[in-house]
N, C-alpha and C positions, 0 to 999 in steps of 0.2 A: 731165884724168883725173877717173873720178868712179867712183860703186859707186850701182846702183840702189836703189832704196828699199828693196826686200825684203832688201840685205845690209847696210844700215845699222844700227851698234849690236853686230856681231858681231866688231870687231876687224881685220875688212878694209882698213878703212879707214887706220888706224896702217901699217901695213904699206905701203900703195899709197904714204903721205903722205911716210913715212920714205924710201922706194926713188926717191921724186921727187927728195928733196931729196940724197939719193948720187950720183944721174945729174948735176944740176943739179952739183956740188961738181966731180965729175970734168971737166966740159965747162968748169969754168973761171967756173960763175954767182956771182955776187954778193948777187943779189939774188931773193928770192919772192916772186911778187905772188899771189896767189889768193883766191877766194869763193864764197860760197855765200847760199843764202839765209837769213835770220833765223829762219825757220820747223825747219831742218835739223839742229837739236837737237844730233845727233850730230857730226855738222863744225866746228860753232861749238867742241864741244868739244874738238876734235882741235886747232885752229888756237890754243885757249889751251893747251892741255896741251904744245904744243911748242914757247908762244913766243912763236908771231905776234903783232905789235903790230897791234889796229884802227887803219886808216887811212882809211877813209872809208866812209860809208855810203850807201847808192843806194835811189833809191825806183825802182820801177818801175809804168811807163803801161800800159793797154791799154784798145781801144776792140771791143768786139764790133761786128761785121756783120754 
């Protein structure tokens, strides 16, 4: 699940994050794993605001052609 840049910051996001985590509860899940990137201001916030524990951080590669 994600919300594009242009709805970031407007509270969509809480919403999308909370209704995940209802489906997730009802199907019996345990566990949430999710991410975003460092840069994504608004997620990062959402992911402390409900909790999430940092588990690992990722660098990522790329090579232009």
């Amino acid at each position: 699940m994600g919300l594009l840049p242009k709805f970031r910051g407007k509270g969509y996001g809480k919403w999308v994050h909370r209704h995940g985590f209802q489906m997730m509860r009802e199907l019996g899940g345990k566990c949430y794993h999710g991410g975003t990137s460092t840069e994504n201001k608004s997620m990062v916030y959402l992911f402390e605001k409900h909790r999430c524990k940092l588990f690992r951080r990722l660098q990522e590669w790329m090579l232009r052609l």
